[in-house]
C-alpha positions in Angstrom: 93.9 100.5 103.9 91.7 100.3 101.2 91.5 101.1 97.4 88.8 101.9 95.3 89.0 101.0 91.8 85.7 101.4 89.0 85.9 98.7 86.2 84.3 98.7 83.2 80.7 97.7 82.2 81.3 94.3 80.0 82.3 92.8 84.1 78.6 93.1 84.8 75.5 93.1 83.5 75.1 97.3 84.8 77.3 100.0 83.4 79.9 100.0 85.7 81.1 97.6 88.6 82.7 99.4 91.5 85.4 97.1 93.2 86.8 97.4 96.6 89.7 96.1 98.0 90.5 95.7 102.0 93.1 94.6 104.5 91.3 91.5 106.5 92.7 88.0 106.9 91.7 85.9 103.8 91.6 86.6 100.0 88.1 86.8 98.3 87.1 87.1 95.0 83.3 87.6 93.6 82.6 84.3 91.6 82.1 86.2 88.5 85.7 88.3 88.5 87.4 85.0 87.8 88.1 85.3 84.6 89.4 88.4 85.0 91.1 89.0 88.4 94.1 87.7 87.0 95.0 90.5 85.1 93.4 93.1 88.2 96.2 91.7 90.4 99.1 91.6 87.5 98.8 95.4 87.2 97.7 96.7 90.9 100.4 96.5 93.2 98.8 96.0 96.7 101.0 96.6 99.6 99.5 95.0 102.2 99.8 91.5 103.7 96.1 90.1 103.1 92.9 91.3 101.1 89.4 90.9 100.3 88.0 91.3 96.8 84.4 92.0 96.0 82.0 93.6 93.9 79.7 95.7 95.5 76.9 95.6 92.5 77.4 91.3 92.7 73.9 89.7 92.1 74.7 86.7 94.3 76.5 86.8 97.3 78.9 83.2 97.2 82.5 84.2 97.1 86.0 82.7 96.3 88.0 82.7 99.1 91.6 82.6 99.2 92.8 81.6 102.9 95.7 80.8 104.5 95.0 78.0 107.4 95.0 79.1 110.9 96.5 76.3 113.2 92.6 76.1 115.1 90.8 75.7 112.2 93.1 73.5 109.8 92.2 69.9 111.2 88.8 70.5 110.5 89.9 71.2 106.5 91.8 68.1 106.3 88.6 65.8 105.3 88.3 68.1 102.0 91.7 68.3 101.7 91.5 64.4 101.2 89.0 64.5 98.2 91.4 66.7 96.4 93.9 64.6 96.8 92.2 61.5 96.4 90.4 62.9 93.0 94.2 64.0 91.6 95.7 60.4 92.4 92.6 58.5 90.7 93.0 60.9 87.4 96.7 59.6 87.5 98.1 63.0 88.1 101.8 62.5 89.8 101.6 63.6 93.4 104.0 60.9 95.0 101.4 58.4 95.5 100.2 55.2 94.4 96.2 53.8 92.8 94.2 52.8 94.8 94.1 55.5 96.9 91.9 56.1 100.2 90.5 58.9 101.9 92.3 57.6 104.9 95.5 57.7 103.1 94.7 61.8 102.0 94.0 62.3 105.7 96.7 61.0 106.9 99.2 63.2 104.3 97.5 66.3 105.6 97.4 65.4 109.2 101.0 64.1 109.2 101.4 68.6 108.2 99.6 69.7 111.1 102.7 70.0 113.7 104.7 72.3 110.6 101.2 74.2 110.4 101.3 75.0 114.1 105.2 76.0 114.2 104.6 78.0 111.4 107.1 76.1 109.0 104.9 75.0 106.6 101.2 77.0 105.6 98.2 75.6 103.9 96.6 77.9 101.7 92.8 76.6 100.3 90.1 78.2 98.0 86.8 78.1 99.0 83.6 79.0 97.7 80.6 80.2 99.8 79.5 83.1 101.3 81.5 83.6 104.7 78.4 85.0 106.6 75.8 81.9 105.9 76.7 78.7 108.2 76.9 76.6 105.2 80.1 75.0 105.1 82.0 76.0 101.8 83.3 74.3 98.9 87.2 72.9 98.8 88.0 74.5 95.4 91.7 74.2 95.6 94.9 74.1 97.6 98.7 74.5 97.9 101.4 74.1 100.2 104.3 76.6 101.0 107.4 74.6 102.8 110.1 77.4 104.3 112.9 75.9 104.5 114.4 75.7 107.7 117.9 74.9 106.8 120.8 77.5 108.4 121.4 78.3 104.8 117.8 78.7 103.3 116.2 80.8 105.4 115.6 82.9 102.6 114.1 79.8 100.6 110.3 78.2 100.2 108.8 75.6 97.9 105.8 75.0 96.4 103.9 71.8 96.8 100.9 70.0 95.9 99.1 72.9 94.4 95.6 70.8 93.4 92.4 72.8 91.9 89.5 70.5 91.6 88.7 69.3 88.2 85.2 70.9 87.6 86.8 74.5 89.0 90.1 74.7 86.4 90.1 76.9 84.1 88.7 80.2 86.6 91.9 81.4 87.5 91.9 80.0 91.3 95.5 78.0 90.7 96.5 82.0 89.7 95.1 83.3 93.0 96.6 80.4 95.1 100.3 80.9 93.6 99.6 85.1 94.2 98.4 84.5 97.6 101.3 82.1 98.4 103.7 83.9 97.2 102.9 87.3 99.3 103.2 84.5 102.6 106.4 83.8 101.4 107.4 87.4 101.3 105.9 88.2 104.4 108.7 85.1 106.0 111.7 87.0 104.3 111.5 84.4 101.0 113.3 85.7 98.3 113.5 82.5 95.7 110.7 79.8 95.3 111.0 76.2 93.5 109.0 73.3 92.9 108.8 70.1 90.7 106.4 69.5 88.8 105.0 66.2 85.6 106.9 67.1 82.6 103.9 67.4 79.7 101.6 67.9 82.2 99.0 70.9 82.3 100.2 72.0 85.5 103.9 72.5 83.6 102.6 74.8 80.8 100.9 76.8 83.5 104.0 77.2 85.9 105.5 78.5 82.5 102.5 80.9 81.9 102.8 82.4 85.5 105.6 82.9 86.0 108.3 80.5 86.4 111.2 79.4 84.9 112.4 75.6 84.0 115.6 74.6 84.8 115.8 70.9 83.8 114.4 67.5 83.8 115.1 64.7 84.9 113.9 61.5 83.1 111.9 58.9 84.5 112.5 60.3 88.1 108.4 58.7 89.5 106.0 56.0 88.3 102.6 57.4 87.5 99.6 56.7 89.8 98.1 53.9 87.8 101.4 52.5 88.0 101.9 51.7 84.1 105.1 53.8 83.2 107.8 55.7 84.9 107.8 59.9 84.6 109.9 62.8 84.3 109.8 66.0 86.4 110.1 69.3 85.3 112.1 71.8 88.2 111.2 75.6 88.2 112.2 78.6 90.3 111.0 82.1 90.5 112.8 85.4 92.3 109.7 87.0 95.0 
């Protein structure tokens, strides 16, 4: 399946930028549509369960890649997935652990998902940046996790956690292509509702707002910041799929 769609001039430096988009098994986006791919996938329905986005006038060929981890080839992520976590931690973002914080520690989060990976309970989905095609290993942009609940009840239930985009790559849309990309995977598993918690008066609440999402309550004082200094309030969301 494929769709062919001709964008405007002001995307590129020529008159025109013709687009393409494809059924494969990851998610990539031309470095430059970033700003704007947003508002491409807000109002172009794709029906199909994976895509690749790219532009075929780009003047340079590194990509962002949306991906969801295949069992063989998430243990080798987990190192990078580490510095994410790590970096979010040491800038006293709330992510349920404590300063100082070691790579080990990050590894050892991320290794303790690899048996959900493999059963296909849990999936790891990952931006990266690089051109698929060179042997250059790519840059760990972002991340997030999708849970399905495997309660006899809440089959038709997922949740979103630890959704991290590195500090020098926020503000390009990738936490918007991680959330899209996750929630088709939940669709594809017969989800119907997602939830999540997230630091009330944090950037990642406003976004969850602009996306999408809707707040249900807080509750006060519910986690002690990283740095350890004073306690923290969660913000809960949910959003029909």
């Amino acid at each position: 399946m494929s769709i062919h769609v001709d964008l405007p001039g002001p995307l590129h430096r020529h008159s025109t930028c013709s687009c393409t988009v494809i059924s494969q098994q990851s998610y990539s986006f031309p470095l430059f549509t970033t700003r704007w791919v947003s508002f491409f996938l807000k109002n172009i329905q794709i029906q199909t369960s994976s895509f690749s986005f790219f532009s075929s006038m780009a003047s340079e060929n590194s990509q962002i890649r949306i991906v969801t981890c295949a069992p063989s080839s998430y243990p080798k992520l987990i190192p990078k997935l580490a510095l994410l976590l790590k970096e979010c931690v040491h800038n006293n973002i709330v992510m349920n652990f404590i300063q100082p914080f070691s790579i080990e520690e990050g590894e050892k989060f991320w290794k303790d998902l690899e048996q959900g990976v493999n059963e296909n309970k849990q999936f790891i989905i990952v931006a990266l940046e690089g051109d698929p095609n060179e042997r250059v290993e790519p840059v760990m942009l972002g991340c997030v996790i999708l849970y399905l609940s495997q309660q006899p009840n809440a089959k038709h239930r997922g949740e979103i956690g630890k959704l991290i985009v590195g500090r020098e790559h926020q503000r390009k849309g990738i936490g918007k292509m991680l959330l899209t990309v996750l929630e088709e995977e939940a669709r594809k598993h017969g989800r119907t509702i997602l939830f999540l918690d997230t630091q009330t008066g944090s950037k990642a609440e406003t976004f969850y707002k602009r996306v999408g999402y809707i707040p249900v309550g807080v509750i006060p004082d519910i986690c002690l910041a990283p740095d350890g200094k004073e306690l923290t309030s969660c913000t809960f969301f949910y959003k029909r799929i």
